[in-house]
Each structure stands twice: as C-alpha cells, then as structure tokens.
C-alpha positions as CSV (number, residue, x, y, z in Angstrom):
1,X,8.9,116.3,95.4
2,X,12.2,116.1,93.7
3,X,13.6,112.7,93.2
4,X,17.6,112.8,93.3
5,X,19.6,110.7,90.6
6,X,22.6,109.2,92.1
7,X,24.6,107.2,90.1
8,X,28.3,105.8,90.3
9,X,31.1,107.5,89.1
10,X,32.5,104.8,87.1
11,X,33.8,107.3,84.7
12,X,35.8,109.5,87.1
13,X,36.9,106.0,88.9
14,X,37.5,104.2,86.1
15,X,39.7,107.5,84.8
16,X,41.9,106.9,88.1
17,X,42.9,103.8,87.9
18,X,44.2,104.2,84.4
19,X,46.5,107.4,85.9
20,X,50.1,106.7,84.9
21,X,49.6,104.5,82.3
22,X,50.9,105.2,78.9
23,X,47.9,105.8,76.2
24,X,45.4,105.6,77.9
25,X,45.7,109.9,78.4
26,X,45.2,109.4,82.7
27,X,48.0,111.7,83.4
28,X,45.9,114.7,81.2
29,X,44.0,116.7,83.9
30,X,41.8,117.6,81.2
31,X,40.5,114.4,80.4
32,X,39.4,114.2,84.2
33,X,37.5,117.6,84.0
34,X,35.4,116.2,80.7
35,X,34.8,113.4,82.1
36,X,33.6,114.9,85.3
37,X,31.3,117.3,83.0
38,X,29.5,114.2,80.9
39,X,29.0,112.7,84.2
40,X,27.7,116.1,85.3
41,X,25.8,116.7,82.3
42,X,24.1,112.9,81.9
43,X,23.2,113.6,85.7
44,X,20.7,116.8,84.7
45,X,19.4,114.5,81.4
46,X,18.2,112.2,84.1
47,X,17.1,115.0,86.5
48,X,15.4,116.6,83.6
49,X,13.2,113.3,82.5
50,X,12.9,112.5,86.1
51,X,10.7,116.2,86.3
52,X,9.2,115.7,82.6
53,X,7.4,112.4,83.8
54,X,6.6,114.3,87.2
55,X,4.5,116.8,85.7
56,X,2.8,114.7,83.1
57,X,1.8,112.3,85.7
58,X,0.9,115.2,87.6
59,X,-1.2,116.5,84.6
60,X,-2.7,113.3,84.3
61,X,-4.1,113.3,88.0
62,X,-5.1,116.5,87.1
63,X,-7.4,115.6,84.0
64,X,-8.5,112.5,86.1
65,X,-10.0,115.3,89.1
C-alpha cells in the first residue's frame, strides 16, 4: 500500500505573504511556479524513499519466509 506524503506548503504560503513587498521578488509569478516545483519535486524524493524502504522491508519478510 502506498503511503501519501503530505506536507505544508510553507514555501508557497510563505511566498504569499511576502507579495507586494519590495525585494523580496513576491510580485514575480515565476518565483511562485519554482517554488511550487521544489515543493513538487521534494514531495516525490519523499514518495520515492517512502517506496525504497517498502520494498526492502518487503524483501526482508521475504528472506525471513
């Protein structure tokens, strides 16, 4: 079974309520969209560990059998 990584969007948040501000580059869309993709991206790292350890306890119950 497929355990599903949820984790806060601090990132995208944090990148909203800095929207307006001089510096800190909250107006740029762009910035929002990478942001959005490391999230994204850091989100499948997780997933991907997640289904490493899976299979190599599975492997492990395996050898046990």
């Amino acid at each position: 079974m497929l355990k599903m990584v949820n984790l806060p969007d601090s990132e995208v948040t944090s990148s909203r309520t800095n929207e307006g501000n001089p510096g800190t580059g909250g107006n740029d869309m762009r910035d929002l969209i990478i942001r959005r993709q490391a999230l994204y991206i850091r989100r499948l790292g997780l997933k991907v560990d997640d289904l490493k350890m899976q299979l190599s306890q599975q492997s492990l119950s395996n050898d046990v059998q």
